[in-house]
C-alpha positions as CSV (number, residue, x, y, z in Angstrom):
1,X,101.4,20.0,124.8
2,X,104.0,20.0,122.1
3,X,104.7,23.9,121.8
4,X,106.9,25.4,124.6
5,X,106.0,29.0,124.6
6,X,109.4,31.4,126.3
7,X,109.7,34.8,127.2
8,X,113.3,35.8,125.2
9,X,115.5,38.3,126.2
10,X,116.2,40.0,122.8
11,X,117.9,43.5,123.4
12,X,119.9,44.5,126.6
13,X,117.5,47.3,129.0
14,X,118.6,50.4,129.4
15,X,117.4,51.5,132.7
16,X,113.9,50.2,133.3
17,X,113.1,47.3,130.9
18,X,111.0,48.0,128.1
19,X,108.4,45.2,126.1
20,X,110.9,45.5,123.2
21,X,113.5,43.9,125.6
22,X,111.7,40.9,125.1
23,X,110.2,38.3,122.9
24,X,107.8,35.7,123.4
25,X,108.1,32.6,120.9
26,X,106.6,29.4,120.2
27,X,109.4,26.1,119.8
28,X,109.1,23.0,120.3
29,X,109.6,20.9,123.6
30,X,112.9,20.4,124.1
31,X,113.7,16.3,124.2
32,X,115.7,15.5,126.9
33,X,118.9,13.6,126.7
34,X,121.7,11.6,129.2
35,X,121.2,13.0,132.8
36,X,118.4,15.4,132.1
37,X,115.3,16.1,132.9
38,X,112.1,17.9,131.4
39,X,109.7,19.9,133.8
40,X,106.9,21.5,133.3
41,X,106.7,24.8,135.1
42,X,104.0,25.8,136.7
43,X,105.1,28.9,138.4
44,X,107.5,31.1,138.3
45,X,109.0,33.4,141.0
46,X,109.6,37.6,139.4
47,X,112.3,38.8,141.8
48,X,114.6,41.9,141.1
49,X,117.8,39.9,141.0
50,X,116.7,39.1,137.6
51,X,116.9,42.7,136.5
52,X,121.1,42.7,137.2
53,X,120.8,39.5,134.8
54,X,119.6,40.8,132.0
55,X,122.9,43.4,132.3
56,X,126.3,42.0,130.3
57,X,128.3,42.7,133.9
58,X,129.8,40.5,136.0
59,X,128.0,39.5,139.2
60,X,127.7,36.2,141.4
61,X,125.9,34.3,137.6
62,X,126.3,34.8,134.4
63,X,124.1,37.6,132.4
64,X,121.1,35.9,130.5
65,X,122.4,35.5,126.9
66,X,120.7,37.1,124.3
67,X,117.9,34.9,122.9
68,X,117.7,32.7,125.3
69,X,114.7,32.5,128.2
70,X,114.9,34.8,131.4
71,X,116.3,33.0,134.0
72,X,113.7,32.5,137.3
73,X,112.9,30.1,139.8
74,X,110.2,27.7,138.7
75,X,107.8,25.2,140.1
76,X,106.9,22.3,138.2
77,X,106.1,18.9,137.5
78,X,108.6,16.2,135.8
79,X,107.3,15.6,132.2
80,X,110.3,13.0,131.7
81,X,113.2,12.0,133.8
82,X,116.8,10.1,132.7
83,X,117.8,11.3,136.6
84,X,117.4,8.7,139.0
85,X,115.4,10.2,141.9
86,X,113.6,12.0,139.5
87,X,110.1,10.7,138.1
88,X,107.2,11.9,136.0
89,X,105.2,13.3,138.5
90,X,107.2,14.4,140.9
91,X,106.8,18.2,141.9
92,X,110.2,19.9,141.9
93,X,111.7,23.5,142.3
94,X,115.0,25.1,140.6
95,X,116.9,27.6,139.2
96,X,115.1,27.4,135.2
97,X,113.5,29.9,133.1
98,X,110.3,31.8,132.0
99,X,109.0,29.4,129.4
100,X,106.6,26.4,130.0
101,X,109.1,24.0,129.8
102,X,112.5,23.8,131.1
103,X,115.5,21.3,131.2
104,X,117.1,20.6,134.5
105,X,120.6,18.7,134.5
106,X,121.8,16.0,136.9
107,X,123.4,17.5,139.9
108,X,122.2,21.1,139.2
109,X,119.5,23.5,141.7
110,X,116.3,20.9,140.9
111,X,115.3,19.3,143.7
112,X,111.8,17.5,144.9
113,X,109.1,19.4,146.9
114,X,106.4,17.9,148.5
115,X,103.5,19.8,147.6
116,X,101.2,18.2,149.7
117,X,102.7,19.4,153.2
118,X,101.7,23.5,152.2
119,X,98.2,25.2,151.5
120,X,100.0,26.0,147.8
121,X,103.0,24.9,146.1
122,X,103.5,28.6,145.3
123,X,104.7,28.7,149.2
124,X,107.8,27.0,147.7
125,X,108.2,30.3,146.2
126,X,107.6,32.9,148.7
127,X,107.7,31.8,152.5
128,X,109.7,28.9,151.9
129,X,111.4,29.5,149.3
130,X,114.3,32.6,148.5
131,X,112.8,35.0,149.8
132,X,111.6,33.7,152.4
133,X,114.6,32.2,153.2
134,X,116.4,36.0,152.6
135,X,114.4,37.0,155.0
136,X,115.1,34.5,157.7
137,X,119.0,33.8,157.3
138,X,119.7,37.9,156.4
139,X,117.7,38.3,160.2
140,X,118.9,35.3,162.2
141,X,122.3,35.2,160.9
142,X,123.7,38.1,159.5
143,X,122.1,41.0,162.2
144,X,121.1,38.7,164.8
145,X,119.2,41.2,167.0
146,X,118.5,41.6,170.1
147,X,115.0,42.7,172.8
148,X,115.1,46.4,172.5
149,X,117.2,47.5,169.7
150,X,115.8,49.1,166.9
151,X,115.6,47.9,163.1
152,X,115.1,49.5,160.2
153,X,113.9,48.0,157.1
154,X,113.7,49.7,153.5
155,X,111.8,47.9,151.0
156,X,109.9,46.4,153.7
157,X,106.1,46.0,152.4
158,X,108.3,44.0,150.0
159,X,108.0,39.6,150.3
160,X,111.8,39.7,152.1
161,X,111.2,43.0,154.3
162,X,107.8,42.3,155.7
163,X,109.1,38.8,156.8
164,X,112.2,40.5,158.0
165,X,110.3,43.2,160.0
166,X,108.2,40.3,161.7
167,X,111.3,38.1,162.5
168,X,112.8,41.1,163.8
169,X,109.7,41.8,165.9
170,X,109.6,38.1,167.4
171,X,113.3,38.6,168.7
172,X,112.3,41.7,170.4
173,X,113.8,44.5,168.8
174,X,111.6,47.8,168.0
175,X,111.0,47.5,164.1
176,X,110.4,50.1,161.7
177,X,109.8,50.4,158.3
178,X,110.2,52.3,155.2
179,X,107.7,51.7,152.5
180,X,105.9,53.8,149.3
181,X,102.5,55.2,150.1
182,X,100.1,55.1,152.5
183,X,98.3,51.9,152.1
184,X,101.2,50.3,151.8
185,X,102.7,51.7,155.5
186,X,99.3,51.2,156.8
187,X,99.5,47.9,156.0
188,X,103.1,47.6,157.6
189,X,101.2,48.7,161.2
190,X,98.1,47.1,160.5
191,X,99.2,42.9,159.0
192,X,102.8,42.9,159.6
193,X,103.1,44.5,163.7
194,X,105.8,46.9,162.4
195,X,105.9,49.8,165.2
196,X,106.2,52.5,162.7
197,X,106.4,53.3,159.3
198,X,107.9,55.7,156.7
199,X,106.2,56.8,154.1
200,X,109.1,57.9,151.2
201,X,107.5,59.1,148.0
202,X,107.7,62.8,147.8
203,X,110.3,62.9,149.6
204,X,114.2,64.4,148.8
205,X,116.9,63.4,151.4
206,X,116.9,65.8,153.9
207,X,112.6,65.0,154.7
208,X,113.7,61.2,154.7
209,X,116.3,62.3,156.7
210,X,113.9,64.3,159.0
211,X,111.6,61.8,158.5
212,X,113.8,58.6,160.0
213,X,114.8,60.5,163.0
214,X,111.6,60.9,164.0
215,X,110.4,57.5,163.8
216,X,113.5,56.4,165.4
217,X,114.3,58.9,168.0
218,X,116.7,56.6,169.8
219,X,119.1,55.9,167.0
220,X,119.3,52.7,164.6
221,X,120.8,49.6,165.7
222,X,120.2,47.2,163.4
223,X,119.5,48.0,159.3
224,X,117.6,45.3,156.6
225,X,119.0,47.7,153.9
226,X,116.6,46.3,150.2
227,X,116.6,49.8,148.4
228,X,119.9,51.9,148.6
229,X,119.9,55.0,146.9
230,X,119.2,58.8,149.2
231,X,117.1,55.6,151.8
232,X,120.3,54.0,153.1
233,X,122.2,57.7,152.8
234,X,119.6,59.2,155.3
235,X,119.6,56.3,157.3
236,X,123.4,56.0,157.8
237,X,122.8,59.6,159.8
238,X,121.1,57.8,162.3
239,X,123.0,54.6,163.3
240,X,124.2,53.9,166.5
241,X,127.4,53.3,167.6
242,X,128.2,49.2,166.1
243,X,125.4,49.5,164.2
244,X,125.1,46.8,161.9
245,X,124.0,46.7,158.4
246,X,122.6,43.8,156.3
247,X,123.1,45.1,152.5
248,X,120.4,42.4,150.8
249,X,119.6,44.5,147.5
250,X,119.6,47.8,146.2
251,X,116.8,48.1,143.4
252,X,116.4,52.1,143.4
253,X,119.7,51.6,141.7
254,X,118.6,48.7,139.1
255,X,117.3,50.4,136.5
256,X,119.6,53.7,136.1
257,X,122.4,55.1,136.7
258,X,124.2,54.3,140.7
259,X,123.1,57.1,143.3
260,X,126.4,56.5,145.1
261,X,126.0,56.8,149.1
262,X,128.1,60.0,150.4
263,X,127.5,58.7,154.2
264,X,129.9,56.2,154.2
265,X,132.0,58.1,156.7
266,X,129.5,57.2,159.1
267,X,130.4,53.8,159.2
268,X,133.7,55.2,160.7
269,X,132.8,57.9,163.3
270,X,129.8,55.0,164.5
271,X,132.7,52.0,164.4
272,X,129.7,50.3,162.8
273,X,129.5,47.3,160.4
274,X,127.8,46.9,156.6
275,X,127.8,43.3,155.2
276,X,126.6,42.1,151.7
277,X,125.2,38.4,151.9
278,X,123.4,36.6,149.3
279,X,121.2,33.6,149.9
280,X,123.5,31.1,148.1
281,X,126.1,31.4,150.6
282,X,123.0,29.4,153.2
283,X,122.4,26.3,150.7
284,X,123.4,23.8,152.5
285,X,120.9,25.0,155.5
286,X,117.7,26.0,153.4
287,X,116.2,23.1,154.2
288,X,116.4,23.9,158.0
289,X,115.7,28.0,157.0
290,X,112.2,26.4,154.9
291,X,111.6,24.2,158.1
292,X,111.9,27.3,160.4
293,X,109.6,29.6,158.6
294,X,106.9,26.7,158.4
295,X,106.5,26.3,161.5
296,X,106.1,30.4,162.3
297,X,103.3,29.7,159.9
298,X,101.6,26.8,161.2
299,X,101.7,28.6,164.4
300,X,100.2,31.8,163.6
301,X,103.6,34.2,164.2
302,X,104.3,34.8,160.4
303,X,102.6,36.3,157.7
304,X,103.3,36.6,154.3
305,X,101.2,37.4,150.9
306,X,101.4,36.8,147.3
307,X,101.1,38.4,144.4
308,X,100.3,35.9,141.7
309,X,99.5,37.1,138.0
310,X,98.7,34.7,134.8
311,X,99.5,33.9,131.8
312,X,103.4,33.7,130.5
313,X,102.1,36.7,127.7
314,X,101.9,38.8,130.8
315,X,105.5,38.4,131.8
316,X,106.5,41.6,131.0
317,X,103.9,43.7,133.2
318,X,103.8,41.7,135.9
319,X,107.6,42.0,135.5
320,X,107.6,45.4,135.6
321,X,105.2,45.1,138.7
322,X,108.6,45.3,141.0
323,X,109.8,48.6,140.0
324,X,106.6,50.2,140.0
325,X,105.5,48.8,143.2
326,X,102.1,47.7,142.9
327,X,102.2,44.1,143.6
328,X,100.9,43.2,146.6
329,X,102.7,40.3,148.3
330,X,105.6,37.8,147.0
331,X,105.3,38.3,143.0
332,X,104.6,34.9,141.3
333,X,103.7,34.2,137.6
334,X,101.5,31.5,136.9
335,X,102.2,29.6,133.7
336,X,99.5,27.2,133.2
């Protein structure tokens, strides 16, 4: 190919991104020069960090300009290489953009994949890749339960929570889970083991309220907190003494205006403990976090399910897909 199609950012969103936000365009492939390398993606990984991107704030990277490609993770094959290590051929992963093709630098977030140790090299996106490794750090690191307590998880028919729930389940604790809808809690019980689950939609703060306390009639220990907004306010009511939370995202708050928690006091009067942690702080141990979640895999003790949609023109709904909630597993897009 000699046309490299990309999905532009072309006007900043306000509140849920619209298909004007965006433009798709036709250039040409990018030549590579000293130290670079061309890749062909192959997939890209839809996450709902790339919604605070799009927003000219500061946060842990720099906004997407206007104009340019919306940054994602990518799978993809070398095209051409000036990086030793790096060959036509080779399957590699990184930090790129929605367009179908992309050029990496020397010493940037590309590195080699073997794609022939996993059923799909789309596994490099969900179970073994960010989210998957979200999942596995945010639960063996930061919260570190234990056999008996309970967990909560919001968000968590989501790719991060239902692996969260299910590590949290293998290291004995008593998991439930807040989701939207009823297939998607029955599916929590049903292909995940989660002990209970919460059905939110329709529901203001004091039923979620009601709600949680009934599902967890022993308090909360432990909290995989993916949502924010009147979620984490109704489930700070219920924390135990040294409760600890592990604040991993908030996307009820993405696309509008911040609900701002008013049970932060309970933090005090439990003496408990809420920590933020993004993945990047974990790179120089993904490859043991990948490693890890392989093997629950191979043996049967994880599952996890994607979500993959084609075709770079349907970036934009299968974008969109996150915020409405009706993907059904890790969302991927596949570009060619």
């Amino acid at each position: 190919m000699t046309i490299n199609r990309r999905f532009l950012l072309s006007a900043r969103p306000d509140g849920t991104p619209q298909a004007s936000d965006f433009t798709l365009v036709d250039e040409p492939v990018p030549a590579i020069g000293p130290d670079e390398i061309l890749i062909r993606n192959h997939y890209a990984s839809l996450d709902p960090a790339i919604r605070g991107w799009l927003d000219d704030v500061p946060s842990y990277l720099p906004p997407v300009e206007l104009g340019d490609a919306v940054r994602a993770t990518t799978v993809g094959v070398v095209e051409a290489s000036n990086v030793d290590g790096f060959a036509p051929g080779d399957w590699v992963m990184g930090l790129n953009k929605i367009e179908h093709y992309s050029v990496a630098k020397k010493g940037g977030f590309t590195s080699r994949i073997d794609a022939t140790i996993v059923p799909s090299v789309t596994n490099y996106l969900s179970v073994m890749g960010a989210v998957g490794l979200t999942a596995w750090f945010g639960v063996t690191e930061i919260l570190k339960p234990k056999a008996g307590e309970t967990f909560l998880i919001s968000g968590a028919a989501g790719a991060v929570g239902s692996m969260a729930g299910q590590l949290g389940k293998l290291a004995g604790a008593r998991v439930v889970g807040i989701a939207g809808g009823p297939a998607k809690c029955k599916r929590l019980i049903d292909d995940y083991g989660f002990d209970a689950a919460i059905d939110y939609r329709g529901k203001d703060v004091e039923a979620l309220t009601q709600a949680i306390g009934e599902a967890c009639p022993d308090g909360i220990d432990l909290v995989f907190e993916n949502v924010g907004g009147i979620g984490l306010d109704a489930t700070l009511t219920h924390i135990n003494p040294y409760a600890r939370i592990g604040l991993c995202g908030l996307i009820s708050e993405y696309n509008g205006e911040a609900y701002g928690t008013r049970n932060l006091w309970q933090l005090i009067a439990r003496m408990a403990t809420i920590r933020g942690f993004l993945i990047s702080e974990f790179l120089d141990r993904f490859a043991e976090g990948g490693m890890a979640m392989a093997k629950l895999v191979a043996e049967g003790k994880l599952r996890f399910d994607e979500h993959i949609d084609e075709g770079i023109d349907n970036a934009y709904p299968a974008f969109l897909r996150l915020f409405e909630g009706s993907n059904q597993g890790k969302m991927i897009l596949k570009l060619v």
